[in-house]
N, C-alpha and C positions, 0 to 999 in steps of 0.2 A: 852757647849762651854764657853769659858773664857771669860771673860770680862777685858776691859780697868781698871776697878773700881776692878777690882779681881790684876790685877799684880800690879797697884802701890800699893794698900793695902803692901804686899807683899813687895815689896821697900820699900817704907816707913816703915814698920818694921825692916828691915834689913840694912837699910841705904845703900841699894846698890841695883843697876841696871846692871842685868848682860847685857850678849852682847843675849842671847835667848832672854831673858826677852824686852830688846830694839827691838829685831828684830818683836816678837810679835806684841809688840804697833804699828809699823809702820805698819803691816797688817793690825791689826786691826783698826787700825785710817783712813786705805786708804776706809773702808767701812763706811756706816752709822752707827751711834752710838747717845745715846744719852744726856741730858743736863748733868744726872749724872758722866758720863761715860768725859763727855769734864771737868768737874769741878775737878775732881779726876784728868786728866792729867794734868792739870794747877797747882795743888796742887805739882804735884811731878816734874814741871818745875820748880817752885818757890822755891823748898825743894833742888834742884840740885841746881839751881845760886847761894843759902843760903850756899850750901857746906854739908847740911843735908844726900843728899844723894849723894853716889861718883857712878859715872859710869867706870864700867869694859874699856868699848871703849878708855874712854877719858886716863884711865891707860896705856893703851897698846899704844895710839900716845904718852904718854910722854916717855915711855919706849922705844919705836921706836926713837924719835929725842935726843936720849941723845948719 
């Protein structure tokens, strides 16, 4: 099974977040997980507000209100 710490790896090399890839997280975050697993998403929250990494999602609302 995938891990939290397995997909942002994964972003964080590619500097992007797809919309699978976000939909994952949000499963998998709704279950238990653990310290490594929270430190790694924080990491790729802090890499997205940085602009490090861009999100598919947040592309397609700019795309949509233009």
């Amino acid at each position: 099974m995938t891990r939290i710490r397995d997909v942002v790896k994964v972003a964080l090399a590619k500097g992007y977040l797809t919309l699978e890839a976000e939909e994952s997280l949000r499963k998998m975050l709704a279950n238990p997980y653990d310290q490594e697993d929270f430190q790694a998403f924080m990491m790729l929250q802090e890499a997205a507000m940085m602009g490090q990494v861009k999100q598919q999602s947040r592309e397609i609302l700019e795309t949509a209100q233009k």
